[in-house]
N, C-alpha and C positions, 0 to 999 in steps of 0.2 A: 504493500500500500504506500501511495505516494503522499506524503505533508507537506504543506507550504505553509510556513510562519511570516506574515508582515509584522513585520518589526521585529526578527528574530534576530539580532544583533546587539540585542538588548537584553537589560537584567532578569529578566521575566523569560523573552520568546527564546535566548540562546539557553540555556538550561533545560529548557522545556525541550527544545531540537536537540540536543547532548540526550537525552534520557531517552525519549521516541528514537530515536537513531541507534541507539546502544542497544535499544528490544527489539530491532530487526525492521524497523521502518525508513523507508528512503524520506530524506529529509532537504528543504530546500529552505536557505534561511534567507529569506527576502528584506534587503532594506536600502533604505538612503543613504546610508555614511557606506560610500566605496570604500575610505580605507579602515574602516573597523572591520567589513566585508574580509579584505585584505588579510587585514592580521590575525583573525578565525581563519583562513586558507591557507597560512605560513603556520599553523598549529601550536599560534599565543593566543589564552583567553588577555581579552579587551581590559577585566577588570579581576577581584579578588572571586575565586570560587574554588572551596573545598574539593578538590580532586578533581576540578574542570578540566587540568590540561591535559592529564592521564587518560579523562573519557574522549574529550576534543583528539587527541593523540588517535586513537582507538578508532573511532569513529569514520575518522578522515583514511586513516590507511583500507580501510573493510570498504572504502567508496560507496558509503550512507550518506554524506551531508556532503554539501552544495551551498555554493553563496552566489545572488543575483541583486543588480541593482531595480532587477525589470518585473514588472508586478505582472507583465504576460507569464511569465513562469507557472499562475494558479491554472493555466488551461489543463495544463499536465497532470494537475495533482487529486486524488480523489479528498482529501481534507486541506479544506482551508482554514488557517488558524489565524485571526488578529491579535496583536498585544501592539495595540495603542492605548497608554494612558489618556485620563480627559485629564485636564490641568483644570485649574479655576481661574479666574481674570480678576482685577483690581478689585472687585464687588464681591468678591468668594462666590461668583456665580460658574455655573460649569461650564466651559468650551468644548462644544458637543464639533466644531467644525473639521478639527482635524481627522477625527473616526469616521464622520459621516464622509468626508470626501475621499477617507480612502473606499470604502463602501463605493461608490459611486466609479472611482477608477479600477476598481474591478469589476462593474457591474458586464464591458465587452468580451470577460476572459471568463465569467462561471458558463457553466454547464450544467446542464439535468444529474440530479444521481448525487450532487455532490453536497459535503458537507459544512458549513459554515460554524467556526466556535470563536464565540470572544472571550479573549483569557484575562484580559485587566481588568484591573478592580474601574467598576464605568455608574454613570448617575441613573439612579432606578427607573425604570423606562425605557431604556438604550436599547435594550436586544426588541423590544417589541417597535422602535424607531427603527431598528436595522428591516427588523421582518413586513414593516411596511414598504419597505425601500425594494425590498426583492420582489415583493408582489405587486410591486408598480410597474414594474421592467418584465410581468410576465409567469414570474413562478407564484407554484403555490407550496407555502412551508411547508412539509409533514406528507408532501405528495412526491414530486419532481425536484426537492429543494429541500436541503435539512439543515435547521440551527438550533444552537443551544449555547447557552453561556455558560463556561466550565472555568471560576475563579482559578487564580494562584492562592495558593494559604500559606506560602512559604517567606521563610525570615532570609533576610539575602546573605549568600554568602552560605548556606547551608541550603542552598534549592535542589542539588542534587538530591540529597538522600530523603529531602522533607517531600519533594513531588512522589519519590515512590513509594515512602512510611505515611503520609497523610489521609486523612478521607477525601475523597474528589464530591465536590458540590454540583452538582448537574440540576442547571434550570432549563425547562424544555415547555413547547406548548403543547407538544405532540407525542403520543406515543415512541412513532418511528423516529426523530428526530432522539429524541431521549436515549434509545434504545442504542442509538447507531454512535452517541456520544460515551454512555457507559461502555459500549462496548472495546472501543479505541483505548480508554482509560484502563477497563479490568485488566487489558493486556498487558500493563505496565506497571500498574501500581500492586502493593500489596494490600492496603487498604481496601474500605468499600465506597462503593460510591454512595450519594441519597441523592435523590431526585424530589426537586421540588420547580416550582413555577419558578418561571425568570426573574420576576420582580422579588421573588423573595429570596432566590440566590444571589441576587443583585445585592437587598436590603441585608442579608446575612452576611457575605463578605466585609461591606461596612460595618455591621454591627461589631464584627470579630478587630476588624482594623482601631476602631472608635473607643470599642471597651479596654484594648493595650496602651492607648492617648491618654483614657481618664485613668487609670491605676496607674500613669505614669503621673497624672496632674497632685493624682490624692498623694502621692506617695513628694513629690514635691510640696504640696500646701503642707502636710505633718513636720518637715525640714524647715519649715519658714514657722509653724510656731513651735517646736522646740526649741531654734535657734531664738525666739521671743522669750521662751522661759530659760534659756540658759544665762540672763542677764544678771538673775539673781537665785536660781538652783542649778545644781549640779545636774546638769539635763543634756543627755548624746542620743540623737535622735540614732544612730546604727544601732547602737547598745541596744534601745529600745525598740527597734524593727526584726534584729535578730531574738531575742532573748521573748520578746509575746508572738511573737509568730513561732516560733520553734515547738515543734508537735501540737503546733494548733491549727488545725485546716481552715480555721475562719478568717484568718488576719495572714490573707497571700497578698502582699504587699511587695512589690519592687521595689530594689534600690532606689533613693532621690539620684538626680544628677541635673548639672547645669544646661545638659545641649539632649532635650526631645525634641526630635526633627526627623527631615525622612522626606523623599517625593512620597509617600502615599499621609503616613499619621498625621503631618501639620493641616491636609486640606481635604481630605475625606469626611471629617463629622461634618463640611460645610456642606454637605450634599445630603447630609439629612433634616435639616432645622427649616426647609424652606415653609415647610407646611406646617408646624405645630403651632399653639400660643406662648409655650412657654420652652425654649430653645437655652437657658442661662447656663443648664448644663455643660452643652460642650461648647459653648462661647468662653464661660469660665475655664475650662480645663485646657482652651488656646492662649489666654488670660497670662495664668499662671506659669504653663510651661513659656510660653514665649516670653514671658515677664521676667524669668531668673535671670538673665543677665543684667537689668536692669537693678536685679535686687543685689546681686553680686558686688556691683559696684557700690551703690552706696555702704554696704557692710563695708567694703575694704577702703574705703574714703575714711570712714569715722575711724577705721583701726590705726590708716598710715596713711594722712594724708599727702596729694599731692607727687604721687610716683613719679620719678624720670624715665624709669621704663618700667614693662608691663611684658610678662611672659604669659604664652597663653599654649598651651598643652594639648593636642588637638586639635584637627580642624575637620574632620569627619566629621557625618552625624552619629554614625554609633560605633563604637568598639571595636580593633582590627580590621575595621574596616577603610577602602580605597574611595568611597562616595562624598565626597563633599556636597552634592547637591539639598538643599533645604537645610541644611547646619546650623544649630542656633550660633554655632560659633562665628559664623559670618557676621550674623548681629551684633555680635557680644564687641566683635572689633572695631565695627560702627559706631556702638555707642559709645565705646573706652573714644574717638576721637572726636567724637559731640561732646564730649565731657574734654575735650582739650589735653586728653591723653596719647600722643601723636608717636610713640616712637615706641612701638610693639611689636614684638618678638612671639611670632608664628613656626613652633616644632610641631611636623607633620608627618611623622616617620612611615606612611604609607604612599603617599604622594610626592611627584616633584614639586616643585616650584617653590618651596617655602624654606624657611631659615632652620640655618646649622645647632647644633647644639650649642656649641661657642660661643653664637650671638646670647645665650642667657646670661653671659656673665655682667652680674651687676645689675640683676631686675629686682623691683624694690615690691612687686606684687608677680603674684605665680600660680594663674590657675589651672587647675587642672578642668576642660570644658570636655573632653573625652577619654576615657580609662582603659587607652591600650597597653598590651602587654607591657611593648617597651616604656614604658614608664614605670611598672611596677619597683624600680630601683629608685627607692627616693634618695638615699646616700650617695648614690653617682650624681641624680639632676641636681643635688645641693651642691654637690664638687663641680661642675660646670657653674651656676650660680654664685657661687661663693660672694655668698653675702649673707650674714648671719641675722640681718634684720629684715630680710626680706620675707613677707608675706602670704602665706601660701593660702591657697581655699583649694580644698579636696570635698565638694558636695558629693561624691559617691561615695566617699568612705573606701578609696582603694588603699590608703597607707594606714599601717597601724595605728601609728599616731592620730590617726582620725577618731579612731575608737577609745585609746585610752587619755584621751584628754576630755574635758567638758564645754569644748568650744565647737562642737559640730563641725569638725574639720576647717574650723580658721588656727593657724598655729604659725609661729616663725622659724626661721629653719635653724636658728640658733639655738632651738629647741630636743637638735637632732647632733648636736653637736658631743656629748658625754657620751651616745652609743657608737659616732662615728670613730670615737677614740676609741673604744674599746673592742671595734670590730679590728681597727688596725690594731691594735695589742695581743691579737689572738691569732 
């Protein structure tokens, strides 16, 4: 059976073509960037993926996958797959224009028989806009023409193994349409599938995306007033996240951290508030997480005013990870130079472009905005640093010293100075 991915050059569609390819399906990954195209046919994944390049490797030599800039390529294939995000515009309203026009640019290259799936997370409605589109131009769904929308539920960077350990969600209007989508799926995943109506695979993808945003927000607001009671009690919000959560299944609480972002969690809850009266929910939990930067600085204002420079630890959205796209840390740099703090030191050990370790030396504030591995050495970042007064904020709690102090991970590194002796004594 033949696949074709539009947009398979991307975080979603190339993993998705790496695993269908790997189960003995021909795969053709359709996109606009020639030379991302490029660099999947020299057998380099584009971005970070847990055992991408091994499967990529595999795949390419078995002559399963194919890259093409030309969207005639779906004539050939008996499944068609989209992975076009919708973005949102200045108003947090959806941009439905990108997905509909590529719909439209394929409408001279389908065929009777064939399959249509949309795999991105898309604004509730979408696959039944898609399904009027097709039966404008002549088909009819569930007859001559088959679609269903079959989400991602994978955390990136882990899509491999989570597309084929996960349940597949299949929204279908049709029997045969359904039918023809779990079947694709069963072959591949070990999981099961559930089959529910589109709008509600549509609404439950969000919901799953929405409810990871606010257990990131609550788990932020809890940080912002422990760090309120630590002014005058001995109060560490980790201590307290580990120690009442621990064998208690009711308090699943995520770590706090300074940078919840992401192309999908910053702008997916806005795709479900259009129609309710009371929306403060996930207004608030964009609020708060987009607001830590904001709060970050004035805390490290009142502790040490007026920095000359300013270290900033990350510039991902999340953890080991290569994506900078939606990064609160973007902002956080923003605001450090509205506040007239202009000479910032950007380590970004996943990516090029950004500043050396070296450039820390001599930062008077030091935050940590994302908690990769290579950071886990805070005795080496203080030896680059070497400034004993300089200010650190750790809101995840990845250094110890987070934990056994009563300042919610604000500390100065002069504070790490009697262990650093004693680790060189040993």
């Amino acid at each position: 059976m033949d696949v074709g991915i539009i947009g398979g050059g991307g975080h979603v569609g190339l993993p998705t073509g790496l695993v269908l390819a790997e189960s003995g399906f021909s795969v053709t990954l359709i996109d606009t960037d020639a030379e991302r195209l490029e660099t999947i046919e020299d057998g380099v994944m584009p971005f970070t993926e847990e055992g991408g390049e091994e499967m990529l490797t595999s795949v390419l030599d078995a002559g399963r996958l194919s890259t093409t800039t030309d969207v005639e390529a779906i004539a050939e294939c008996d499944v068609v797959m989209i992975v076009i995000g919708t973005p949102i515009d200045e108003h947090h309203n959806p941009e439905m224009e990108n997905l509909l026009g590529v719909v439209d640019a394929m409408e001279p290259h389908l065929s009777e028989d064939q399959l249509v799936l949309l795999r991105s997370t898309i604004y509730p409605g979408t696959t039944k806009l898609v399904r009027n589109r097709l039966e404008e131009i002549g088909f009819t769904v569930g007859e001559d023409i088959f679609l269903a929308f079959v989400p991602e539920r994978v955390t990136q960077h882990r899509a491999l193994d989570e597309i084929v350990s996960l349940p597949q969600l299949v929204g279908a209007f049709d029997e045969a349409s359904g039918d023809r989508a779990e079947a694709l799926f069963e072959s591949v995943i070990e999981a099961d599938c559930h089959r529910l109506t589109p709008a509600e695979a549509e609404l439950g993808k969000l919901f799953t995306n929405m409810w990871r945003y606010l257990t990131f927000a609550a788990a932020n607001e809890f940080y912002l007033i422990a760090d309120s009671f630590s002014t005058h009690h001995e109060v560490n919000i980790h201590r307290i996240i580990e120690k009442t959560s621990e064998n208690y299944p009711r308090f699943d609480v995520p770590s706090p951290g300074a940078n919840v972002g992401g192309p999908c969690l910053t702008k997916d809850g806005w795709f479900l508030v259009d129609n309710i009266p009371y929306n403060e929910l996930v207004s608030a939990a964009f609020q708060i997480n987009e607001g830590m930067p904001a709060q970050l600085i004035d805390k490290l204002s009142t502790i040490a005013p007026d920095p000359d420079r300013v270290g900033v630890l990350g510039m991902t959205f999340k953890a080991n990870s290569d994506d900078t796209r939606n990064s609160v840390a973007f902002k956080f740099r923003k605001q450090l130079r509205m506040n007239g703090y202009d000479d910032v030191v950007e380590i970004e050990p996943n990516c090029e472009g950004f500043d050396d370790w070296e450039d820390l030396e001599g930062v008077d504030w030091l935050v940590l905005m994302t908690p990769h591995d290579e950071f886990k050495d805070l005795n080496q970042i203080a030896q680059y640093v070497d400034n004993p007064d300089c200010v650190v904020s750790d809101s995840w709690g990845l250094w110890d010293v987070s934990y056994e102090t009563d300042q919610n991970g604000w500390f100065r590194l002069e504070e790490l100075r009697p262990r650093d002796k004693q680790t060189e004594a040993t």
